[in-house]
C-alpha positions as CSV (number, residue, x, y, z in Angstrom):
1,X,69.1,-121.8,53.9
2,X,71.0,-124.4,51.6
3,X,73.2,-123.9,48.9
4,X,73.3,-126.5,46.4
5,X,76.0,-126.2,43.1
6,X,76.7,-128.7,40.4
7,X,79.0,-128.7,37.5
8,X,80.7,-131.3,34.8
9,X,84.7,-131.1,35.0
10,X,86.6,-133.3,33.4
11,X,84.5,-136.3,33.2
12,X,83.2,-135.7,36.9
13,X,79.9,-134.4,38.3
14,X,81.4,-132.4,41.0
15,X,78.7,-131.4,43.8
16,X,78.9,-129.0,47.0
17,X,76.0,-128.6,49.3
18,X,76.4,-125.7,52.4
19,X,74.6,-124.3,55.0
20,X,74.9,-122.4,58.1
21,X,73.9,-124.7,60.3
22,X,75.9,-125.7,63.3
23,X,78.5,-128.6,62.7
24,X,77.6,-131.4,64.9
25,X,79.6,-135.0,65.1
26,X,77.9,-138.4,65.3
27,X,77.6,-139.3,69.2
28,X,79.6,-142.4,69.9
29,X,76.2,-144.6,70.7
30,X,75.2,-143.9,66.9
31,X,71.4,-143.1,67.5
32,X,69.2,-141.6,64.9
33,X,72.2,-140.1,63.6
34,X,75.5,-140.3,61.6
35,X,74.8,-142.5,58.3
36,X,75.3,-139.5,56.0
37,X,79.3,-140.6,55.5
38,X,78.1,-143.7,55.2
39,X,75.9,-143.1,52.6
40,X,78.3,-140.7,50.6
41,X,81.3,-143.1,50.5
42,X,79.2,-145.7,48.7
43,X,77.7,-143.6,46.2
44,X,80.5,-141.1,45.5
45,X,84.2,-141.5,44.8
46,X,85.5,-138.2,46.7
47,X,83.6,-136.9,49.9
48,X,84.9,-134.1,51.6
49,X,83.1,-132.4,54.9
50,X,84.4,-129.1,55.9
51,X,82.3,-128.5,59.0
52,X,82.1,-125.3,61.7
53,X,79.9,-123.6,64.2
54,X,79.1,-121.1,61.7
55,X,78.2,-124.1,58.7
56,X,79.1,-127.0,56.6
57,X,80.4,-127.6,53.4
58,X,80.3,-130.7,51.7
59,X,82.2,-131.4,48.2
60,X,81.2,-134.6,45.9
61,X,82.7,-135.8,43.1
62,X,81.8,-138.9,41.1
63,X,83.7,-140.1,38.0
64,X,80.9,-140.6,35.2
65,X,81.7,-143.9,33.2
66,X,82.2,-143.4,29.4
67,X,83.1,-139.7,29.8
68,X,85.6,-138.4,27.3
């Protein structure tokens, strides 16, 4: 199951996705895997992973141009 919650603060879209999956880190030959920080830090301008066994959290936020 995934948790997905969005919300408008202060001229940011603020966005945090969990689940309870198992928090696993990119192996050191790269593979099929790791491009997700990658992907976040060019499309976001805060990324923040808050991973353990029991889940993950991750919290975007991304300034929204010509917000008041």
């Amino acid at each position: 199951m995934v948790r997905v919650r969005g919300r408008l603060r202060a001229g940011r879209l603020e966005v945090e996705v969990a689940d309870s999956g198992g928090w696993r880190e990119a192996g050191a030959d790269g593979g099929e895997r790791g491009r997700g920080r990658l992907i976040m830090a060019r499309l976001v301008d805060e990324a923040v992973i808050d991973g353990a066994p029991q889940g993950t959290v991750v919290r975007l936020a991304k300034r929204l141009s010509g917000a008041a």
